[in-house]
Each structure stands twice: as structure tokens, then as C-alpha cells.
C-alpha positions as MATLAB code, in Angstrom:
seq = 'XXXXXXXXXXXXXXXXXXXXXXXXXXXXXXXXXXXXXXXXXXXXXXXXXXXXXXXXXXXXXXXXXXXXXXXXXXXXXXXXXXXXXXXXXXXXXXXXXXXXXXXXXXXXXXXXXXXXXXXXXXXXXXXXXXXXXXXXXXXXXXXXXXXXXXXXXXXXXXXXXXXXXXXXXXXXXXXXXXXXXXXXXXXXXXXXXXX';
ca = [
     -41.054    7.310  136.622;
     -44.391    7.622  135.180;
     -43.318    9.700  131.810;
     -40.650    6.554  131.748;
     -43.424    3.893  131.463;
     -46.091    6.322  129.776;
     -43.765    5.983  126.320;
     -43.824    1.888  126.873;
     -46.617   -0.416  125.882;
     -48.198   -3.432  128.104;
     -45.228   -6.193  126.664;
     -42.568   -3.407  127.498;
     -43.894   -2.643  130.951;
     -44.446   -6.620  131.522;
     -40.568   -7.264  130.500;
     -39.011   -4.170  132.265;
     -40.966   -5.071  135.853;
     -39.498   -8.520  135.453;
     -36.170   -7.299  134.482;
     -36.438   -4.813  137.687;
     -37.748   -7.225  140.765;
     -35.348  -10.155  139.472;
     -32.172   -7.453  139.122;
     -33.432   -6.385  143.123;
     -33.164   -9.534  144.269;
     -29.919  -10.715  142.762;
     -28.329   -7.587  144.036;
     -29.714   -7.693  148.169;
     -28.713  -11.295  147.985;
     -24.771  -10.395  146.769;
     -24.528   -7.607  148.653;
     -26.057   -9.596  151.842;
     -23.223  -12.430  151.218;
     -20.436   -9.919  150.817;
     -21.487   -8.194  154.199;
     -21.988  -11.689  156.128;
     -25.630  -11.393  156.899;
     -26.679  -14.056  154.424;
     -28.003  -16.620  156.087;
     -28.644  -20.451  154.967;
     -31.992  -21.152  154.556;
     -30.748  -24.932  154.564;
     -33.122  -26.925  157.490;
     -33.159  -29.940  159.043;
     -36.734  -31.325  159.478;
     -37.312  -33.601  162.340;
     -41.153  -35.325  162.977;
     -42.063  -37.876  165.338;
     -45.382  -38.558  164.992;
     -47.453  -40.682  167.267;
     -47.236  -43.766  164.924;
     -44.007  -44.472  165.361;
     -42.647  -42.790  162.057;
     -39.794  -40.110  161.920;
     -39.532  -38.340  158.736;
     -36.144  -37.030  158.412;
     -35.068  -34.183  155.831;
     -31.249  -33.946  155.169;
     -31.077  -32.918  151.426;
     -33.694  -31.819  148.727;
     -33.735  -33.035  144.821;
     -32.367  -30.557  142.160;
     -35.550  -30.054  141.139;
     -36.158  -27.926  144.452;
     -32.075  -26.187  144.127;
     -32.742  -25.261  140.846;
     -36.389  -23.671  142.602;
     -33.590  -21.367  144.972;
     -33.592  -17.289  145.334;
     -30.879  -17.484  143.224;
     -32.113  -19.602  140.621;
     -35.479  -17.590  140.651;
     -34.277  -14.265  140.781;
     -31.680  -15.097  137.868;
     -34.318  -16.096  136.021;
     -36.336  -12.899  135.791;
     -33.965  -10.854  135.654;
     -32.551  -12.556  132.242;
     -36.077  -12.883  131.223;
     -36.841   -9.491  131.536;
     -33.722   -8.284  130.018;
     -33.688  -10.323  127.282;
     -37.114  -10.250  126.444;
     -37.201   -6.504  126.581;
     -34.292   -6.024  124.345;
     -35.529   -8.451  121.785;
     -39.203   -6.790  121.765;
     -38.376   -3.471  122.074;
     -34.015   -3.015  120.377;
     -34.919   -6.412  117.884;
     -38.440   -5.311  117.013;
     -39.230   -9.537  117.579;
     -42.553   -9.738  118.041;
     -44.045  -10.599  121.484;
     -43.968  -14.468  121.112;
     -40.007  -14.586  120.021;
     -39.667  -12.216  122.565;
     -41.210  -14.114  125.260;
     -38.948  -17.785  123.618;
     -36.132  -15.402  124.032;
     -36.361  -14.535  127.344;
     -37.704  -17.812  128.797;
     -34.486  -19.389  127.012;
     -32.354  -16.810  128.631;
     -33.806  -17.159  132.025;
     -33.685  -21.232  131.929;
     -29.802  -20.361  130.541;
     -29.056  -18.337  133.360;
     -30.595  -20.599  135.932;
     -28.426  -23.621  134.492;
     -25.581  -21.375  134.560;
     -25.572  -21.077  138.335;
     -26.542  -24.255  138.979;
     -23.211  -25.253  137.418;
     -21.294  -22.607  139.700;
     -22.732  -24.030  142.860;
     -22.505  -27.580  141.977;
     -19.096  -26.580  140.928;
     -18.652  -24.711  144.498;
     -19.888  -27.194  146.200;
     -16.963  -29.983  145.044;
     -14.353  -27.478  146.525;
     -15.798  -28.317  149.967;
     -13.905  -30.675  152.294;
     -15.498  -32.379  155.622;
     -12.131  -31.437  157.260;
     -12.467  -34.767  159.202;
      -9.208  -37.037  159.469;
      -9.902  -40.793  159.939;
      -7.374  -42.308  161.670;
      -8.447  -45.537  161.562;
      -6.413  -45.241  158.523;
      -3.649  -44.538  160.260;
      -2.183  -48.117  160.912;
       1.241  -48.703  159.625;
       2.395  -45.057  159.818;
       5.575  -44.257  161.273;
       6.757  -41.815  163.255;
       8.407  -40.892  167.063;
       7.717  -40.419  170.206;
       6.985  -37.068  170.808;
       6.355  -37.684  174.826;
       7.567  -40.191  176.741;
       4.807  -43.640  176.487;
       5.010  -44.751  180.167;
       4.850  -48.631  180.867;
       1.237  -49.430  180.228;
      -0.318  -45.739  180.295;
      -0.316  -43.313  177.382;
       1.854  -40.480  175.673;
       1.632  -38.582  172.784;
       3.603  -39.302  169.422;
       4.249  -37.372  165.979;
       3.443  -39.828  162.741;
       3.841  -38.767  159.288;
       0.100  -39.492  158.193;
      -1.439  -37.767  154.905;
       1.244  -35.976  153.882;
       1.595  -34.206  157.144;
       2.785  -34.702  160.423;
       0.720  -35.037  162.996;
       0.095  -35.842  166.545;
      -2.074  -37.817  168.620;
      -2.398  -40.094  171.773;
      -0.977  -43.325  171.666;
       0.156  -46.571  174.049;
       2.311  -49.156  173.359;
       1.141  -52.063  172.268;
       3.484  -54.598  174.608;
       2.818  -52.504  177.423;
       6.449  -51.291  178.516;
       7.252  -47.877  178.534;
       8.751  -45.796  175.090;
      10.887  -42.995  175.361;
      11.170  -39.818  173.801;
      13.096  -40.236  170.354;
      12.004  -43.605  169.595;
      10.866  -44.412  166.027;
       7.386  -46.024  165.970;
       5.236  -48.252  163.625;
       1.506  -47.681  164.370;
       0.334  -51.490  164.934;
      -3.644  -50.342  165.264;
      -6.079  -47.820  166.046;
      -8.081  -48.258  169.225;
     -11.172  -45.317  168.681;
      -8.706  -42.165  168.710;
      -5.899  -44.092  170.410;
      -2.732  -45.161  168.447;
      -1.659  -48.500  169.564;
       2.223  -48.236  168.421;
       5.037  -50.835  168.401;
       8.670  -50.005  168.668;
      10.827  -50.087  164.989;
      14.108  -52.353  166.254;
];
């Protein structure tokens, strides 16, 4: 490892560390999210102090994503690799390599900043408001007994679905019967008969 470094001068050796420790990191942190044992370093940060104020942390700036493992790591090791090959493969001198490689790393750093914002849009919340539900149709999936609650099937979002519901006259609806939804009482369907 020595000889290795021995035929390098102080820019080289400077380029090829930085190349080296950013490459580490990028790899441990892919090869910890393909195992599962990545964790998210995402916190919550919850302070009541005795005057009364409570300081509540749900989301940082992209000045501070940008500032990530990933975003730091990528960084150095595009520095390092660029830079090297321009000083050393290019013969640039130190300074162009140095513009080089800090372009690179900024480059690199934008570059996944792009993926994750890009990531993040393909998450959903998963969350179905049914208060949206009014004037769905659908059926009674189990009998709606005179002033209690059943269950009935409504074609909501695309999809059919089922949930608790009452009538909203208060006599009983039987199994079969086609249903509008009149309103939505917290999760409770409030449905009227379709004549």
C-alpha cells in the first residue's frame, strides 16, 4: 500500500484518500439498504421548556438534505475521482483539477437530490377519506337492521369497498339492496335506499 502511494505526490494522495473514504461510504450505505439494516436517521424533536414554548421539528430545509450521508459521501467520492483523473490522466494542473472535482462532486450531489425528490413523489399516505364518500352507490352487503348498523359494499375510488353504515330513515335494509350514500358520520356511512 505504501509502494502504491510512495510513486504519488501530495495532490495525488489528497484526491485518491477522498476518492477512497467517499467510495466506503457510498458502498456500506447500499449494501446496508439492500440487507434491511439501514435505518432512518429521520427524528422528531419534541421540547417543552419551562416558558411555555414547544419547539416542534417535523421536516428540515434542503439546505440540510442536500448536507445527507448520501449527499456527502457522493460528493467525495466524485471529487476525488474526478479530480484525480484530471491531475494525474489530464495532466490539469492542481487548480483545474480541484474546479473539476468540486464541479463533479456538487454534480453528483444534485444528481441524487433529484432521485430522492423524484422517490419521494412515488410515495402515497395510503389513507382513504371517506368523507368523500357521499353520493357513492353501492349494496348492502349485510343486512342494516332498523336503527342499528350493517356493513355495505360501495364502488368508491375506483374500487369497491366496504365499510359500516346505518340507514339514514332508521328502518331496517336488507341484503341486496342498492344504496346511495346520503353522508358520512366520522367512519360511519349514513346510506339511503335507491327506489
Amino acid at each position: 500500500m505504501t509502494d502504491a502511494f510512495s510513486a504519488m505526490n501530495g495532490q495525488e494522495i489528497f484526491f485518491t484518500i477522498c476518492a477512497v473514504v467517499g467510495g466506503f461510504f457510498v458502498l456500506v450505505k447500499l449494501v446496508l439498504q439492500f440487507v434491511g439494516a439501514d435505518t432512518d436517521m429521520d427524528t422528531d424533536l419534541d421540547i417543552d421548556a419551562d416558558s411555555g414554548i414547544d419547539i416542534h421539528h417535523v421536516d428540515s430545509d434542503m439546505g440540510f438534505k442536500l448536507l445527507s450521508l448520501y449527499g456527502l459521501t457522493s460528493f467525495l467520492m466524485m471529487f476525488g475521482l474526478v479530480g484525480l483523473a484530471l491531475y494525474r490522466q489530464s495532466h490539469a494542473g492542481f487548480v483545474v483539477s480541484l474546479a473539476g472535482g468540486t464541479a463533479a462532486g456538487f454534480a453528483s450531489v444534485w444528481v441524487i437530490g433529484r432521485l430522492f425528490a423524484l422517490i419521494g413523489r412515488l410515495q402515497s399516505s395510503g389513507t382513504l377519506d371517506t368523507a368523500t364518500a357521499t353520493g357513492s352507490t353501492g349494496t348492502v352487503y349485510l343486512t342494516i337492521p332498523a336503527g342499528g348498523t350493517g356493513r355495505v359494499t360501495i364502488n368508491f375510488k375506483g374500487r369497491l369497498r366496504e365499510f359500516d353504515a346505518m340507514a339514514a330513515s332508521g328502518e331496517q335494509l336488507a341484503t341486496g339492496t342498492p344504496i346511495r350514500v346520503a353522508r358520512v358520520d366520522a367512519s360511519l356511512l349514513v346510506v339511503e335506499p335507491i327506489r
